[in-house]
C-alpha positions as CSV (number, residue, x, y, z in Angstrom):
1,X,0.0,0.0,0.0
2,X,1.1,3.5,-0.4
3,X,-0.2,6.0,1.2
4,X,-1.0,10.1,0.5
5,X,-2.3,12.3,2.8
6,X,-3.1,16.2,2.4
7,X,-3.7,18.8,4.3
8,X,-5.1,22.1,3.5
9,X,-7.0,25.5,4.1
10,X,-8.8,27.2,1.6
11,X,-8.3,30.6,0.7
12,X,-10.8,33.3,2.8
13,X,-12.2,33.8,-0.7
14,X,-12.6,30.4,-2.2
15,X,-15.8,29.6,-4.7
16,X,-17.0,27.0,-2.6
17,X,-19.4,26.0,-5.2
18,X,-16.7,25.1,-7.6
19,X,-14.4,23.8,-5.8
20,X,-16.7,21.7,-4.7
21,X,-17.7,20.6,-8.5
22,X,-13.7,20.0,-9.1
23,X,-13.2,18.0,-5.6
24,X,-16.4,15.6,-6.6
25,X,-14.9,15.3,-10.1
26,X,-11.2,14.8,-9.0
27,X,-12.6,11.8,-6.2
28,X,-14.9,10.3,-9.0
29,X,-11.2,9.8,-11.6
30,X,-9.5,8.4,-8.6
31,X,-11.6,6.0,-8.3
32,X,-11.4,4.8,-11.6
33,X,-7.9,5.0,-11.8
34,X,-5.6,1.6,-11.9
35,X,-4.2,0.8,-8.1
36,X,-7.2,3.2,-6.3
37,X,-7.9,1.7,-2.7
38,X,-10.0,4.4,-0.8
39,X,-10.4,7.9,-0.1
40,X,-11.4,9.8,2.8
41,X,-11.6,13.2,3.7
42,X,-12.1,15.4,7.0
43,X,-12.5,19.0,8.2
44,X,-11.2,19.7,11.1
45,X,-13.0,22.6,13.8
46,X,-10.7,25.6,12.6
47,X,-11.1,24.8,8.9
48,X,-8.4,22.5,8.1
49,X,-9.0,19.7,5.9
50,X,-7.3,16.5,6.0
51,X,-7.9,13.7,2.6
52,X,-6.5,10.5,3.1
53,X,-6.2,8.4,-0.4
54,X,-4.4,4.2,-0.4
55,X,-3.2,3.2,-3.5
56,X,-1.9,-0.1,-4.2
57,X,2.0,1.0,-4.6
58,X,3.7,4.0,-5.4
59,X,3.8,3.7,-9.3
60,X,-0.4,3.8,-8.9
61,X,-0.3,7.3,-6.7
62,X,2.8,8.4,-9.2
63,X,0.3,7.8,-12.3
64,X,-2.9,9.5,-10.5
65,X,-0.5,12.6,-9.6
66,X,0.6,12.5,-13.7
67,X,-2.8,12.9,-14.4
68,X,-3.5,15.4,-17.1
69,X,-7.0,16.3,-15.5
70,X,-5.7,16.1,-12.7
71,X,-2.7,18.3,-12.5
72,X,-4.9,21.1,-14.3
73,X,-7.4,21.3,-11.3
74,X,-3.8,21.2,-8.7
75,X,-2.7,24.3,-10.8
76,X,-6.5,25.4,-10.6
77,X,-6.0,25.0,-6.4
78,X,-2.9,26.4,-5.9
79,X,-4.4,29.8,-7.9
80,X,-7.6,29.6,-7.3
81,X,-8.7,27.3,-3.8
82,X,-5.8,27.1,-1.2
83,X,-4.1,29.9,0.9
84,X,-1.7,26.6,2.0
85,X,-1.2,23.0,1.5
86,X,1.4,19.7,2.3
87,X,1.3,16.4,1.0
88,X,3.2,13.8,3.0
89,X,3.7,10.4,0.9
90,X,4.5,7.4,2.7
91,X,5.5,4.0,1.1
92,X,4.8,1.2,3.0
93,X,3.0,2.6,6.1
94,X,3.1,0.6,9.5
95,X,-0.2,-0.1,9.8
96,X,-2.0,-1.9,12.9
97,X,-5.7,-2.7,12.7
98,X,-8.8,-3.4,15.7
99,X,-12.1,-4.6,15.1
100,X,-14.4,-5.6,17.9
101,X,-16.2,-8.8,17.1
102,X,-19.6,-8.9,16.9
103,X,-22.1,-9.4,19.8
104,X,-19.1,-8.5,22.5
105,X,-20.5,-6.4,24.8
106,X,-19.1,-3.7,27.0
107,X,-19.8,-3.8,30.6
C-alpha cells in the first residue's frame, strides 16, 4: 500500500461551489484510476481539511499525480482554492488494525 495524505486550508475567498464541482470530479477519476484503494476526507473545527487516499503502490499514486486532469485542477487549487497546503507520501505505512467482534459487549 502506499499511502498520500493532504492537508489544507482554503483561501478566505474560495468559490465553494466550484471547488466543490472540481473535488467531486477529482474523487470520481480516482476511483477509476488503476491501483485506487479508498479515499477519505475530514475537516477539522478551525477549517483544516485533511484527505487520506491508499493506492496499491507507489507507481499507482505516481500515475494518479501525472494525471492530465488532474494536474490542471492542482494548478486550478494552488491559484484559485488554497491559501496553504502539504502532501506527505509514505510508502509502506506501518499499519495496525482493531475490530471488535460482533455481539461482544461492554460492561
Amino acid at each position: 500500500m502506499f499511502l498520500v495524505v493532504f492537508r489544507n486550508r482554503k483561501r478566505p475567498d474560495v468559490d465553494a461551489e466550484a471547488y466543490g464541482r472540481d473535488a467531486d470530479r477529482m474523487e470520481a477519476l480516482a476511483r477509476a484510476q488503476p491501483g485506487f484503494l479508498a479515499f477519505k476526507s475530514y475537516t477539522a473545527g478551525d477549517g483544516e481539511v485533511v484527505a487520506i487516499s491508499e493506492w496499491a503502490d507507489e507507481a499507482a499514486a505516481q500515475a494518479w499525480r501525472r494525471n492530465v486532469e488532474h494536474a490542471a485542477v492542482q494548478a486550478k487549487g494552488r491559484a484559485d482554492y488554497y491559501a496553504d497546503y502539504t502532501m506527505f507520501a509514505c510508502p509502506e505505512p506501518r499499519v495496525r488494525s482493531y475490530r471488535r467482534a460482533a455481539g461482544v459487549e461492554r460492561s
